[in-house]
RODRENSE-161794 format. One record per residue: x, y, z of N, C-alpha, C in turn. Coordinates in steps of 0.1 Angstrom, whole numbers, padded with zeros to 4 digits, always signed. Layout:
! residues N
XYZXYZXYZ
...
//
This chain:
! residues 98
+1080+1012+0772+1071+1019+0763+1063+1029+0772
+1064+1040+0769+1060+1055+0772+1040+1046+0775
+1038+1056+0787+1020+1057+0785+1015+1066+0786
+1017+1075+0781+1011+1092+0780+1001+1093+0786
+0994+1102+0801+0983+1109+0801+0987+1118+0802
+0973+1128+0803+0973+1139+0803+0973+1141+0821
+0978+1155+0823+0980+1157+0838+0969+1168+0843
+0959+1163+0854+0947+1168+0853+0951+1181+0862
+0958+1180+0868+0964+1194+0878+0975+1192+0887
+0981+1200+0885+0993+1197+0892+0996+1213+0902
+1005+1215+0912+1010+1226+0921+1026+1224+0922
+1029+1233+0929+1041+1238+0931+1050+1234+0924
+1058+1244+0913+1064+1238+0902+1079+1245+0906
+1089+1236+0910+1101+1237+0911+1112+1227+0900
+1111+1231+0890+1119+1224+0879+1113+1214+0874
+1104+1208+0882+1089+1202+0881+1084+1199+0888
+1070+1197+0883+1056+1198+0893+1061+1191+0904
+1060+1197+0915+1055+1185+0929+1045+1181+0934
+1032+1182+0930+1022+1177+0934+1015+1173+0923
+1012+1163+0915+1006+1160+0900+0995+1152+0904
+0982+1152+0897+0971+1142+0901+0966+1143+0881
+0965+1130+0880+0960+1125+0871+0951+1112+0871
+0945+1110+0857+0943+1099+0861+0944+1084+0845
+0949+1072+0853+0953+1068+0845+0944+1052+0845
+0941+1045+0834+0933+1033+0832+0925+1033+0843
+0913+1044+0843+0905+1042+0850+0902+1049+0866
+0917+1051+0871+0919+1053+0886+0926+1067+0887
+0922+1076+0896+0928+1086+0898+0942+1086+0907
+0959+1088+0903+0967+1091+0912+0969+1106+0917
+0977+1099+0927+0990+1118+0925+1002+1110+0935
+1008+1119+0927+1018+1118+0931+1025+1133+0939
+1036+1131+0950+1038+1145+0956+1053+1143+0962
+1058+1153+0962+1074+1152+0967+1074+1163+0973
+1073+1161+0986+1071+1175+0993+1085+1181+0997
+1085+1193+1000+1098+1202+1008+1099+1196+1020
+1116+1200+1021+1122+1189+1034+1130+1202+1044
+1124+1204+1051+1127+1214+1061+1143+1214+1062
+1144+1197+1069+1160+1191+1075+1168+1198+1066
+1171+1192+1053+1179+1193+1039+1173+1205+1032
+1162+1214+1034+1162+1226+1028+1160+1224+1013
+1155+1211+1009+1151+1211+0996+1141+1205+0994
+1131+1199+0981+1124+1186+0980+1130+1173+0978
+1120+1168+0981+1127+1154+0986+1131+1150+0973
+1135+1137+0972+1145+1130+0962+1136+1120+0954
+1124+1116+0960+1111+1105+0953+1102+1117+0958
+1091+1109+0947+1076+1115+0945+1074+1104+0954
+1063+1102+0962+1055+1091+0967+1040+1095+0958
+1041+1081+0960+1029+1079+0949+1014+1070+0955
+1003+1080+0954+0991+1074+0956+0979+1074+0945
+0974+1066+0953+0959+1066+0949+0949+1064+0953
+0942+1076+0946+0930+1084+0951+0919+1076+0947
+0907+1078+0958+0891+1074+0956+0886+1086+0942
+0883+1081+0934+0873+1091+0926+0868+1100+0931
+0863+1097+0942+0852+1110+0951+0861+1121+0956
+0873+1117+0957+0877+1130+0965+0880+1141+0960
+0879+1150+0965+0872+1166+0959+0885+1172+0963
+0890+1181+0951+0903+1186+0952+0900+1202+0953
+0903+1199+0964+0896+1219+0967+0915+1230+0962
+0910+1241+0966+0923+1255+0965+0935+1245+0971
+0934+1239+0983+0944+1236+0993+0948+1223+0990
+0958+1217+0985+0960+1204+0986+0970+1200+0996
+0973+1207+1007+0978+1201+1020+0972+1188+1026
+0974+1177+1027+0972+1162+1035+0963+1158+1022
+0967+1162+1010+0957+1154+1001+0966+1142+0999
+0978+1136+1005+0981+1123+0999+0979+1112+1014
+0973+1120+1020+0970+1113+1031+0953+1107+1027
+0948+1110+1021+0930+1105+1013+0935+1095+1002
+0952+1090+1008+0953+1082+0991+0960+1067+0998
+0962+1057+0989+0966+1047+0995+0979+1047+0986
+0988+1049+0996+1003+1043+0993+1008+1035+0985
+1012+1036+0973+1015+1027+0962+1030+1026+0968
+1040+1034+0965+1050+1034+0963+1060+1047+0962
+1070+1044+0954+1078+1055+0955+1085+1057+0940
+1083+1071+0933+1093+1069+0925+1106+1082+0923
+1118+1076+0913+1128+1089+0919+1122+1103+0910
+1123+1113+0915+1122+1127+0905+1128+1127+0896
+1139+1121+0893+1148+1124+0886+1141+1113+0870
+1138+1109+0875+1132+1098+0863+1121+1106+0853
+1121+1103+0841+1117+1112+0827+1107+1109+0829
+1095+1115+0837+1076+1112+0836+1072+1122+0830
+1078+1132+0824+1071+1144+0817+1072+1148+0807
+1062+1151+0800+1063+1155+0789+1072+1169+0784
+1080+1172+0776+1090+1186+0771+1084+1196+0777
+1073+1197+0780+1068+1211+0790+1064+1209+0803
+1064+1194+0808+1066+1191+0821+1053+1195+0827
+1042+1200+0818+1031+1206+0823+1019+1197+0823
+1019+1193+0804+1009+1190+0801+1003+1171+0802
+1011+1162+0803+1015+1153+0804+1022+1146+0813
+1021+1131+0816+1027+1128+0830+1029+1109+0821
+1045+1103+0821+1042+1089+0813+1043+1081+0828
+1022+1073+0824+1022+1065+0840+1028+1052+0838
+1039+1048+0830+1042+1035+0829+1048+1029+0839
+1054+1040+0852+1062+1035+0863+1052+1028+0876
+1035+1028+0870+1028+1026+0881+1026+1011+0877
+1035+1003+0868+1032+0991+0865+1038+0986+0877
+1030+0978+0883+1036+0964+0890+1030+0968+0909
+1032+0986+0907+1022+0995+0920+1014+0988+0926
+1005+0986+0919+0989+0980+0926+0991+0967+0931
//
């Protein structure tokens, strides 16, 4: 069963977002699938964190998943978005994460 939030901001959009931060039951994530120099593409998983409330998401989100604690991993390829991929993010794959 789908858990719709809304996606509080997201960056670099290559077929879809690669850097999404939301927040879901309470806790703020993000998730990020960065460009792979080696292979000349983005990577194949989002890794997935979570963020302290406090942290302040300035212009630059370079080493913002480094302010996050490591949940896990999930594949890109897996349906988290809503038909415009923009506005919505389904957090049901963070079951079992924490």
């Amino acid at each position: 069963m789908p858990s719709w939030c809304p996606i509080v901001e997201y960056r670099e959009f290559y077929d879809v977002p690669r850097m999404v931060l939301f927040d879901w039951n309470g806790d703020r994530y993000l998730i990020d699938c960065p460009f792979d120099d080696v292979k000349d593409d983005y990577a194949d998983n989002y890794g997935v964190y979570l963020l302290d409330r406090n942290v302040v998401v300035s212009a630059d989100w370079t080493g913002m998943s480094l302010k996050g604690k490591v949940l896990g991993q999930v594949h890109v390829a897996a349906k988290l978005f809503d038909e415009t991929r923009r506005k919505f993010i389904d957090a049901s794959f963070l079951e079992g994460m924490k």
